[in-house]
C-alpha positions in Angstrom: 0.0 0.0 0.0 2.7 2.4 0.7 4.3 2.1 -2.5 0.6 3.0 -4.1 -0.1 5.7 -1.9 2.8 7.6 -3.1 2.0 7.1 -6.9 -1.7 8.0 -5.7 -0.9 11.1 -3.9 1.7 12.3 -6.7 -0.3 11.7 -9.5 -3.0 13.5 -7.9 -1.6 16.3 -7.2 -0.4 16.4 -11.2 -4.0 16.4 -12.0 -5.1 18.7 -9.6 -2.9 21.3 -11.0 -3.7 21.1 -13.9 -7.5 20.7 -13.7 -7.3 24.4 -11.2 -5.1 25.6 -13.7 -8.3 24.4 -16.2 -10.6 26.1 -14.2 -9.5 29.6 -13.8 -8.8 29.9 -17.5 -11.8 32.4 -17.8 -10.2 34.9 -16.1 -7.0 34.4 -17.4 -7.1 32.3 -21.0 -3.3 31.8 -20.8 -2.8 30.1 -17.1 -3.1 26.3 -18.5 -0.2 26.4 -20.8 1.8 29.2 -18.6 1.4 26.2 -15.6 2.2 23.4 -17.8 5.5 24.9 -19.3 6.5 25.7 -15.5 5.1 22.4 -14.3 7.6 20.7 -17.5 10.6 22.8 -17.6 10.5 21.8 -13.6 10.0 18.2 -13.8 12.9 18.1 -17.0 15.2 19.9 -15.2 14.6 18.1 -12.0 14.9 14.8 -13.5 18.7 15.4 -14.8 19.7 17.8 -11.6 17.6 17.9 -8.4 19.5 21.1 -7.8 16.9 23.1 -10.5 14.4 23.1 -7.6 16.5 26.2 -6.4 15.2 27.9 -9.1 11.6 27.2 -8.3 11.9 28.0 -4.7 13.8 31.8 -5.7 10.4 32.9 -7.3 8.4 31.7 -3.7 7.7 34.5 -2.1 7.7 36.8 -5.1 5.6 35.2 -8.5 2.5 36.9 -7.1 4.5 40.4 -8.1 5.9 39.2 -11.3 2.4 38.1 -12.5 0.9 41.2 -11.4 3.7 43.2 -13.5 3.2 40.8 -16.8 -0.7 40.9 -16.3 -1.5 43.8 -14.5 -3.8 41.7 -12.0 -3.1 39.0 -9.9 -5.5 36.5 -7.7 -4.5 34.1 -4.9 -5.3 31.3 -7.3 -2.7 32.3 -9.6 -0.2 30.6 -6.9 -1.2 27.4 -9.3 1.3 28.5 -11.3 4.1 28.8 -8.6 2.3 25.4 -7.0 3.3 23.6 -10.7 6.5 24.2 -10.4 7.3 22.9 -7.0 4.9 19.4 -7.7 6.8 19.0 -11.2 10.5 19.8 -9.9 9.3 16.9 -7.1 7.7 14.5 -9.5 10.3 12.3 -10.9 11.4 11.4 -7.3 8.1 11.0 -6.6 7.6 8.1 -9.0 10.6 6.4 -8.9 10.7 6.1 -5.1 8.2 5.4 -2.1 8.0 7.8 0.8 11.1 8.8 2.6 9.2 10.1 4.9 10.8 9.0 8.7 8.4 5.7 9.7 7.6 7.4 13.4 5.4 9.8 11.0 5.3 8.3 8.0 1.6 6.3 8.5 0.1 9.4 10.2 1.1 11.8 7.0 -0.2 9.7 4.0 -3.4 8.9 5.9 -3.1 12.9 6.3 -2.7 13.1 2.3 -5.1 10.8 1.3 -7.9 12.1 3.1 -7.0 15.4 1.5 -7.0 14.1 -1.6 -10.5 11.9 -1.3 -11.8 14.0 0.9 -10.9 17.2 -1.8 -12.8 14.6 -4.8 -15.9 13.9 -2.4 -17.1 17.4 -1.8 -15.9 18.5 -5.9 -18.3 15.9 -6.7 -20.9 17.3 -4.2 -20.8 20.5 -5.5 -21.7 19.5 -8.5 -24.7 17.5 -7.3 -23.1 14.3 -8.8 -23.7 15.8 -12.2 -20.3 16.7 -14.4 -22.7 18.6 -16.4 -23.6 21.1 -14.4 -19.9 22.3 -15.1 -19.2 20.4 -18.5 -22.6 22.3 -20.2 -24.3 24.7 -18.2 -20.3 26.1 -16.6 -22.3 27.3 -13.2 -20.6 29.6 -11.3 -21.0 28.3 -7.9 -19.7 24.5 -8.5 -16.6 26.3 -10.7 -15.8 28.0 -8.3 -16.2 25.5 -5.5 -13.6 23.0 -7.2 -11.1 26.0 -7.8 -11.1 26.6 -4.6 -11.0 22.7 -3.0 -8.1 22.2 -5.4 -6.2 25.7 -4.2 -6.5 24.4 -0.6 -6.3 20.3 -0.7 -3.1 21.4 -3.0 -1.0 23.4 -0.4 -1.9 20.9 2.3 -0.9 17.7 -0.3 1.6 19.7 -2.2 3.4 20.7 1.8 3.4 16.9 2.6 5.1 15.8 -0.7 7.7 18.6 0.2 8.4 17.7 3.4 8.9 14.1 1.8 11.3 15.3 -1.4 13.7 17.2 1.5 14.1 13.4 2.9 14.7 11.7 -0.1 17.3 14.5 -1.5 18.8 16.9 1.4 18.5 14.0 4.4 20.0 11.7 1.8 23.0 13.9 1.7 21.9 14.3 -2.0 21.7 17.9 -1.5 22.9 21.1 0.7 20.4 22.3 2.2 21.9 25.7 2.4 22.8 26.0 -0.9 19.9 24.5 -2.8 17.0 25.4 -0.4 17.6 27.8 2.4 19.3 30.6 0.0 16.9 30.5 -2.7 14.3 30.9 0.0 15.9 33.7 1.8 16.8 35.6 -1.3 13.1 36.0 -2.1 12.3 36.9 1.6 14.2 39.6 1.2 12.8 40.6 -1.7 9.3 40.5 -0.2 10.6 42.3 2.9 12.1 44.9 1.2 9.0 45.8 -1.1 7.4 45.8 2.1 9.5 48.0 3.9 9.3 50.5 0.7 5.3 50.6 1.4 5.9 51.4 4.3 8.1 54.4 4.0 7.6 55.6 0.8 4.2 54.2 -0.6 1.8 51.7 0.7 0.4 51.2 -2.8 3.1 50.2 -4.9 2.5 46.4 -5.6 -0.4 47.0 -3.5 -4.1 47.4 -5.3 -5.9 45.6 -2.2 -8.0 46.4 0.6 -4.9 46.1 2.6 -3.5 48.8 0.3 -6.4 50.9 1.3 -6.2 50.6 5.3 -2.4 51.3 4.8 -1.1 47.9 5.8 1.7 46.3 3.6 1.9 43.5 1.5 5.0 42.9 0.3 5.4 41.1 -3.2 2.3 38.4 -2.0 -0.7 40.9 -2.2 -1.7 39.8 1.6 -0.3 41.5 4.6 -1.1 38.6 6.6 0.3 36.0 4.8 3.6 38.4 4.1 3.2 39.1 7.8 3.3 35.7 8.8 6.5 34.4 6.5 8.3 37.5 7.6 7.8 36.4 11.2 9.0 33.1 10.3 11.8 34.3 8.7 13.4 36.5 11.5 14.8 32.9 12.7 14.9 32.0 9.0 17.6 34.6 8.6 20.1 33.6 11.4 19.8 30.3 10.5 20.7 30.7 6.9 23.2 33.3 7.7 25.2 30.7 9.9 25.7 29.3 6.8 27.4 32.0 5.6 31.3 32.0 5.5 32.1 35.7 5.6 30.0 38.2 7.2 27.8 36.3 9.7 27.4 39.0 12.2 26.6 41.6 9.8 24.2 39.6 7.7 22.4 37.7 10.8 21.9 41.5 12.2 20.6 43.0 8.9 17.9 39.8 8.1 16.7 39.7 11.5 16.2 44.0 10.9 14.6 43.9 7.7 12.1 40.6 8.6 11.3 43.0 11.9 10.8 46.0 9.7 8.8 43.6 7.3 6.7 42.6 10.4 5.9 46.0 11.3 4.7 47.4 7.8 2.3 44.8 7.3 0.4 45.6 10.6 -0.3 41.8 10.7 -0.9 41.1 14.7 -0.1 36.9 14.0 3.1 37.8 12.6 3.9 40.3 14.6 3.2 36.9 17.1 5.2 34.9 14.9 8.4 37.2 15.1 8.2 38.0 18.9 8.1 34.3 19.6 10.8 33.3 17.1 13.1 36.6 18.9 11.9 34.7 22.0 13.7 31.7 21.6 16.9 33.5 19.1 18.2 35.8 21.8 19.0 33.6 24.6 20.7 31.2 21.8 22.6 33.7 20.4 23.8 34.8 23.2 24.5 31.2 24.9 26.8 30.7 21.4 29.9 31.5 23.0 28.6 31.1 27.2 32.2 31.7 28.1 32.7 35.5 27.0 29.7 36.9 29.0 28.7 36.5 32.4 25.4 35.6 33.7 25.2 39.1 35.5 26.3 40.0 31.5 23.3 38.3 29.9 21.1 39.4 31.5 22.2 43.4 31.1 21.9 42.5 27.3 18.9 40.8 27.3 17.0 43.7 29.4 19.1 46.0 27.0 17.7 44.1 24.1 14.0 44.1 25.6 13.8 48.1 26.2 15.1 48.7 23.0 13.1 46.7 21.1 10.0 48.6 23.1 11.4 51.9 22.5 11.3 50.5 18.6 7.8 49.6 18.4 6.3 52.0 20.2 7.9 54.9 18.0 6.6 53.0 15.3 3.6 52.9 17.0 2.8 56.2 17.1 5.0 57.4 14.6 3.4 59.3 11.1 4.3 56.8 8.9 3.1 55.3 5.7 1.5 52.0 7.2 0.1 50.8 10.4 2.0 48.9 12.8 0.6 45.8 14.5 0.7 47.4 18.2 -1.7 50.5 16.8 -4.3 47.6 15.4 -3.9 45.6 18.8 -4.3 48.5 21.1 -7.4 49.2 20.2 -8.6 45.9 21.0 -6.9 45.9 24.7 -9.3 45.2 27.3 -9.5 47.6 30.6 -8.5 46.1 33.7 -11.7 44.9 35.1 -11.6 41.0 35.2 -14.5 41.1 33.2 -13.2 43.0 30.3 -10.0 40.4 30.3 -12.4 37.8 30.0 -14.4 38.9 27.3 -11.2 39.6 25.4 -10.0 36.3 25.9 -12.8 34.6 25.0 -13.1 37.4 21.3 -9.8 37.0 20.3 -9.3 33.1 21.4 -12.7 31.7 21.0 -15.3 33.4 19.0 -13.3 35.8 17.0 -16.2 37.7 15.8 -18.2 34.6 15.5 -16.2 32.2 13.3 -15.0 30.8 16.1 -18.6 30.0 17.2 -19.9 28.9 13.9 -17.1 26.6 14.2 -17.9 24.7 17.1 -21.6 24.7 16.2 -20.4 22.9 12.7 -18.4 20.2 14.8 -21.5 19.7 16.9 -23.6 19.0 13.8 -21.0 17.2 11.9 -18.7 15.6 14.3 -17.5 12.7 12.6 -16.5 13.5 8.8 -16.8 17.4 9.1 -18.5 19.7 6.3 -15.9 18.9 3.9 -12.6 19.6 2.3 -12.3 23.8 1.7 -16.2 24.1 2.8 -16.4 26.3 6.1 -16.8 29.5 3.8 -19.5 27.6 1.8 -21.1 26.3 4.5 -21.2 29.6 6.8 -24.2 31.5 5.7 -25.9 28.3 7.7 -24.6 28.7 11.1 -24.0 32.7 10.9 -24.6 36.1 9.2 -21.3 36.6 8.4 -19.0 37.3 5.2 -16.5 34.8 3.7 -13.4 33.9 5.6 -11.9 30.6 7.5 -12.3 29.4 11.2 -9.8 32.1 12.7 -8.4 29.1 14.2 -6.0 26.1 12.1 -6.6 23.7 14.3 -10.5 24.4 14.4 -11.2 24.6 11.0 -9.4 21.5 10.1 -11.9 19.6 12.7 -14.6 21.7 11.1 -14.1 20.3 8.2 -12.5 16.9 8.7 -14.4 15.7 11.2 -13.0 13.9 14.3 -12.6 10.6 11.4 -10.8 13.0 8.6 -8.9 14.4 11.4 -7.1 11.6 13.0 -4.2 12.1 10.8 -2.8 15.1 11.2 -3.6 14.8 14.9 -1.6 11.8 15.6 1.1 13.4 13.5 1.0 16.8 15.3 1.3 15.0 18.8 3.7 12.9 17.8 5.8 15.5 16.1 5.1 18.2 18.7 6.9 15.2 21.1 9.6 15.1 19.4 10.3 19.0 18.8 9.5 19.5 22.5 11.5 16.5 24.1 14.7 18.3 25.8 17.9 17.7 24.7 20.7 18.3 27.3 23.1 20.9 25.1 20.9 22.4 22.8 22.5 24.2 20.1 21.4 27.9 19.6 20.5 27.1 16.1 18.4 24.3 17.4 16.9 26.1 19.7 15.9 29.0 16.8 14.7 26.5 14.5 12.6 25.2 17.5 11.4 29.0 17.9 10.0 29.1 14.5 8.4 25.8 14.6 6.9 26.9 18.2 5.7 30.4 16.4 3.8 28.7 13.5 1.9 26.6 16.4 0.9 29.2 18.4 -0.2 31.6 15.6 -2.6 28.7 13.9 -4.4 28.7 17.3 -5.6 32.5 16.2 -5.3 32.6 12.1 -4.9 30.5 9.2 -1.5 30.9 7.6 -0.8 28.0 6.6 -4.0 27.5 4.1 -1.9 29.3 1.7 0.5 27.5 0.1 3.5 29.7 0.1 3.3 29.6 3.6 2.9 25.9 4.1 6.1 25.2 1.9 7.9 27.4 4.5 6.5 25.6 7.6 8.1 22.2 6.3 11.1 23.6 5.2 11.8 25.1 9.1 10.3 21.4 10.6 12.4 19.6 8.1 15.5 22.0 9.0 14.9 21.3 12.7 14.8 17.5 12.1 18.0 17.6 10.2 19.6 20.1 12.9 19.1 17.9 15.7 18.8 13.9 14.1 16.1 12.2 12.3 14.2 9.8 14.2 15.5 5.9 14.2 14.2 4.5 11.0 12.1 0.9 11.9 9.1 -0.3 9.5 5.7 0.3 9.6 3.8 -2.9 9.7 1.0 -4.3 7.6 -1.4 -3.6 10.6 -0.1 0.3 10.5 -0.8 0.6 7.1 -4.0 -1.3 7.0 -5.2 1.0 9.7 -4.8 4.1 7.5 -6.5 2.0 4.6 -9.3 1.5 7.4 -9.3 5.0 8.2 -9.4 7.0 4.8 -11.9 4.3 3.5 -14.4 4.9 6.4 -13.6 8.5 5.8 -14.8 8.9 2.2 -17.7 6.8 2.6 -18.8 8.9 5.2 -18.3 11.9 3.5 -20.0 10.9 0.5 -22.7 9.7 2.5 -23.4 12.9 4.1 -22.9 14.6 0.4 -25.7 12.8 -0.8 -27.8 13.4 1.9 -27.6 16.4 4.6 -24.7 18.4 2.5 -26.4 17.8 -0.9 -26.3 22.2 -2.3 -30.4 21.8 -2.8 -31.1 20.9 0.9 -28.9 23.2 1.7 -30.7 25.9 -0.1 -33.3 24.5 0.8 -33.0 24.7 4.4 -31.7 28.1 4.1 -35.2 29.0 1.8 -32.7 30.3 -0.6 -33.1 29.8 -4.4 -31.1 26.8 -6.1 -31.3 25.7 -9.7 -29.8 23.9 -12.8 -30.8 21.9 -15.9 -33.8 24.8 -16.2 -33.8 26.5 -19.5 -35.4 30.0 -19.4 -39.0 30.6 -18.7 -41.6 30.7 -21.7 -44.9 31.4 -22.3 -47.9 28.2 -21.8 -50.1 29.6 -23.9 -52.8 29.8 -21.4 -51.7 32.7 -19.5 -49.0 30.7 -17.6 -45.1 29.6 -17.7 -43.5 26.8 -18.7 -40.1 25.9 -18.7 -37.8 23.0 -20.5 -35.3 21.2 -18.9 -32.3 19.1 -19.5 -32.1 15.3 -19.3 -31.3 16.2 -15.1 -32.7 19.5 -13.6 -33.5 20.6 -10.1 -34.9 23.3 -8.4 -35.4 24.7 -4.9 -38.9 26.8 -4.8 -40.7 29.2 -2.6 -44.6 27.5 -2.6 -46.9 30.1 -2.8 -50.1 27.4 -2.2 -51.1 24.1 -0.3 -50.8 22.2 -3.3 -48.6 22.3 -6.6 -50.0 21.2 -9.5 -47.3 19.8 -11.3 -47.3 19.0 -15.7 -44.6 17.6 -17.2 -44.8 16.4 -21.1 -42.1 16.0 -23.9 -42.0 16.4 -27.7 -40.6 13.8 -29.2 -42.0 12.8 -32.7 -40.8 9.0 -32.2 -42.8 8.9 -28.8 -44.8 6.2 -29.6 -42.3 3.9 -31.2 -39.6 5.0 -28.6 -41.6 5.6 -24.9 -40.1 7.9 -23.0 -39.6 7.6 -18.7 -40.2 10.5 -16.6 -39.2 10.7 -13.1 -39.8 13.7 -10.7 -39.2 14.0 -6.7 -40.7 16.4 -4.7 -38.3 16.8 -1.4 -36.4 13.7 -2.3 -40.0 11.9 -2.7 -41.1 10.0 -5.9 -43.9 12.0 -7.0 -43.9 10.8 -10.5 -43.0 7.5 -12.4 -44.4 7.1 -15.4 -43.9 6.0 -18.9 -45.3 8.6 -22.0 -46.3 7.6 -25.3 -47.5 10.4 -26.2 -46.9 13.9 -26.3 -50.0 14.9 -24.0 -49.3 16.4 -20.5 -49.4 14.6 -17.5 -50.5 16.1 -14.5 -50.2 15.5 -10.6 -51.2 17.2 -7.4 -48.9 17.2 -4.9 -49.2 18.6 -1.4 -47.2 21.0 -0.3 -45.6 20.0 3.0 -45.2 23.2 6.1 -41.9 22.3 6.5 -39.1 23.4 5.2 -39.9 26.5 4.0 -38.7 25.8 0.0 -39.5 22.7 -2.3 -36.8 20.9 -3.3 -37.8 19.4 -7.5 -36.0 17.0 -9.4 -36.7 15.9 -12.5 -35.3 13.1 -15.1 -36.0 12.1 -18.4 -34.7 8.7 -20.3 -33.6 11.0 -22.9 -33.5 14.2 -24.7 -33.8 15.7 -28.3 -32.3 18.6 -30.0 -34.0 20.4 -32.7 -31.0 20.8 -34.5 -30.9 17.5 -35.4 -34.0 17.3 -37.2 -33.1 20.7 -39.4 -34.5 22.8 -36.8 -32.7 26.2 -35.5 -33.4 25.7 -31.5 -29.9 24.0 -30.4 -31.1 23.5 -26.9 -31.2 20.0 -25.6 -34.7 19.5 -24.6 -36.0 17.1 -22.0 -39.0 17.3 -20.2 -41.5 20.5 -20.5 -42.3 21.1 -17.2 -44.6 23.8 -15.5 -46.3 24.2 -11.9 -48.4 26.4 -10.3 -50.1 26.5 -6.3 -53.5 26.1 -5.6 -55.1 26.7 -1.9 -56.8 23.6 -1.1 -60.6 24.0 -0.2 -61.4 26.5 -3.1 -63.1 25.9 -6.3 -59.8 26.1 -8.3 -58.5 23.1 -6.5 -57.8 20.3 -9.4 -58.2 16.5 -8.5 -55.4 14.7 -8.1 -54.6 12.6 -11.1 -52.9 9.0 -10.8 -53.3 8.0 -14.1 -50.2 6.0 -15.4 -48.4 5.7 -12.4 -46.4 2.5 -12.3 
């Protein structure tokens, strides 16, 4: 199975890329062969030199800027193009070998990446109401954009796992430097980032900055997000000292100046989890640095320089603070939330800014209630929302929530046994810590702690630089003794990821199906309908496809439902009709000919909208008979409500039932 899983996972994320690539074509017609060349030219160069990933990983932080400049625009799902890159430059290690992944984690990551993957192909499918052609003919907005947007996120969660993987099979295998092939790439397009950032800051917040962020003068680097360039930045201020140690010549000076500019970086983009990120990671970097050589300073010593280092870096922020610059600083944006001292104020804070946060928090937890086991679905909490609160698109506020949100306790079980087991083995205590293990530790800790209170890591960008710092820490302080995971491991993530899907498609073909949802939120829902004509007897009628639903408002007791079709070859060729009312069969017949058939059907009080389906054996064009109307033309259908008790009150017909 393991060998599979690999080929599974790899293949997959191939496909996904270019299927997302595929779907955002419409906005930009030259994506799918701008991703393919990159996705190539990667995988090519890969294949003769592993050492052309550095290439990919120099444009990380900065493609979002270089697309904006060629196209004048630039969305986050353009990162598919970036994403490519990285999955081709990783393929042809991918196929020829099985995970190198170390066994203590191995089991819990590909259950992790298989239950992205299926999960990610469950609710695509759902979307779609289990009918390709509601994106294959009719191109509805809604399921386009639903699978664009599970295949952005499933791909930096699957994509982050497959890097985490590649470092293993090339770095750990002494194939590569990490410094030179990974690490300085990376940091060369930090600094990049940082530095545009910095420019926004001082000079003008809108240069490479047409964004809402752009508008409440926060800055966003090269990545058009000021919490996402917030968050890396963060990251990065351990990112720098440990690359710098790298460094023969200039250690001191460049170690001072990336720690600077990531701070500086920090600040500009007023983004309070990085600001999080980067107080944590300086947290954990000054003591090590200055514990590098214990025997030139004191203890009495230390401690003057870390006060020194405390006051000053007070002073810093809050001048910046306060200070008329061109951007907002993260202290200005968290002031305002401070709570006074009363212990009720404290409370309420806490509970805002670490439980409901504004009510996502809450909508959260009420999803997990209702779907405890396999969660809402793969990239769903924004879809799913507007049914347990008023509020606009945006995530769980909370990493470790909205996975369970949408995972379910079953779909989570993965990356939980792999965070505890991990988190174990970051945490154990190691009698003569190194100062760059305990700043790699600091970054690792910082990502933690600011998942519990955003969501950087749903961006793929960001994920990529989480597994480069855990893989760097692994390396750093020793990989875990290899043993072998046993048929009884691996048949329990077949056990797990099986269960998983079936549950998931279970509850997408019942409680998560779009019309009940629309249905129980009495908003409208429709496909397969073509446009409304005239009945000829003061009414409307509409045709439909060979599949169509509805979700209706009933005006009456009772819908009088007709439904006919107009096919000259009727009587040679019956056609079947089926049509559910709420997911009941209200009609199964057979026609023969072309006259209506009618039913009357009550109209139940609850819920407040009908849900209709309709199906037809099969469908005619005009077209095909020399006619101009191109239309594919299934049933004729038309309703109308009656109030029961009144004259106009048809009978209910049962002819021809079966």
């Amino acid at each position: 199975m393991e060998r599979t899983a690999k080929v599974v996972v790899v293949l997959w994320a191939c496909l996904a890329v270019a299927v997302e690539s595929w779907l955002l074509r419409g906005g930009w017609p030259g994506i799918v062969p701008v991703t393919l060349a990159a996705f190539g030219a990667a995988a090519l160069a890969s294949a003769f030199d592993r050492r052309a990933v550095a290439v990919v990983l120099a444009f990380t932080y900065v493609f979002p800027a270089l697309i904006f400049l060629v196209r004048g625009q630039y969305h986050p799902s353009y990162a598919v193009v970036w994403t490519g890159a990285l999955v081709g430059a990783m393929v042809p290690d991918g196929l020829r070998r099985s995970w190198q992944l170390p066994v203590r984690w191995r089991p819990a990551l590909v259950c992790s990446a298989l239950i992205v993957v299926g999960g990610a192909m469950v609710v695509i499918w759902r979307e779609m109401d289990f009918y390709p052609g509601l994106i294959v003919r009719e191109h509805a907005a809604g399921p386009l954009f639903m699978a664009e947007w599970v295949l952005h996120v499933a791909l930096a969660a699957v994509t982050g796992i497959l890097w985490f993987d590649w470092l293993f099979g090339a770095v750990g295998a002494g194939v590569l430097t990490m410094h030179v092939t990974v690490l300085t790439p990376l940091a060369a397009s930090a600094s990049v980032m940082a530095l545009v950032a910095v420019y926004q800051l001082l000079v003008d917040v809108r240069l490479l900055n047409n964004t809402v962020y752009g508008e409440i003068a926060r800055a966003s680097g090269t990545v058009f997000d000021a919490n996402v360039c917030g968050a890396i930045a963060g990251l990065w201020v351990g990112g720098a000292l440990l690359w710098a140690d790298g460094c023969k010549r200039w250690k001191k000076y460049l170690m001072a100046g990336g720690v600077a500019l990531a701070w500086v970086a920090v600040w500009a983009t007023g983004s309070r989890t990085g600001f999080g990120a980067a107080v944590i990671t300086s947290g954990f970097a000054a003591p090590a640095l200055l514990d590098r050589h214990p025997e030139r300073h004191s203890d009495a010593r230390r401690k003057t320089l870390l006060g020194v280092l405390a006051v000053a870096a007070l002073a810093l922020g809050l001048v910046l603070t306060f200070a008329n610059l061109a951007a907002v600083g993260p202290l200005r944006r968290f002031w305002t939330t401070l709570p006074t001292l009363s212990g009720a104020s404290i409370r309420d804070f806490l509970v805002e800014n670490l439980w409901t946060r504004n009510g996502y928090g809450t909508a959260a937890v009420e999803m997990i209630r209702r779907f405890p086991w396999f969660g809402v679905g793969v990239g769903s909490f924004q879809t799913m929302l507007p049914e347990f609160a008023r509020l606009p698109p945006d995530n769980a506020q909370n990493w470790y929530r909205h996975q369970l949100a949408e995972l379910g306790l079953v779909g989570s079980l993965g990356w939980v046994a792999w965070s505890l087991s991990f988190g174990r083995f970051v945490l154990t205590r190691r009698p003569g810590m190194s100062w760059t293990t305990r700043i790699a530790l600091g970054t690792l800790v910082a990502f933690a702690a600011i998942s519990f209170v955003g969501m950087p890591g749903q961006e793929v960008i960001v994920s990529i630089t989480f597994w480069t710092f855990a893989f760097l820490f692994v390396s750093i302080v020793g990989r875990p003794p290899d043993g072998r995971a046993g048929a009884r491991q691996w048949g329990l993530v077949a056990a797990v990821v099986v269960v998983f899907v079936a549950g998931s498609l279970r509850a997408a073909q019942t409680t998560l199906r779009p019309p009940l949802r629309a249905q129980r939120l009495g908003t409208p829902y429709q496909y397969g309908f073509h446009p409304v004509e005239p009945d000829g007897a003061g009414g409307v009628q509409r045709w439909t496809r060979q599949r169509a639903v509805a979700v209706i408002e009933p005006t009456g007791d009772l819908m009088e439902l007709t439904v006919s079709v107009n096919h000259l070859d009727i009587k040679q060729r019956p056609v079947d009709v089926r049509v559910w009312v709420n997911q009941e069969l209200a009609v199964d017949t057979r026609l023969v000919s072309i006259e209506p058939r009618r039913r009357l059907i009550a109209v139940p009080r609850e819920p407040p909208r009908l849900f209709l389906e309709t199906w037809v054996s099969r469908v005619v064009k005009p077209t095909d008979f020399a006619g101009s109307d191109a239309r594919e033309l299934g049933l004729l259908v038309s309703w109308k409500f009656v109030e029961a008790r009144t004259p106009a009150a048809p009978t209910v017909l049962r002819e021809g039932a079966r």
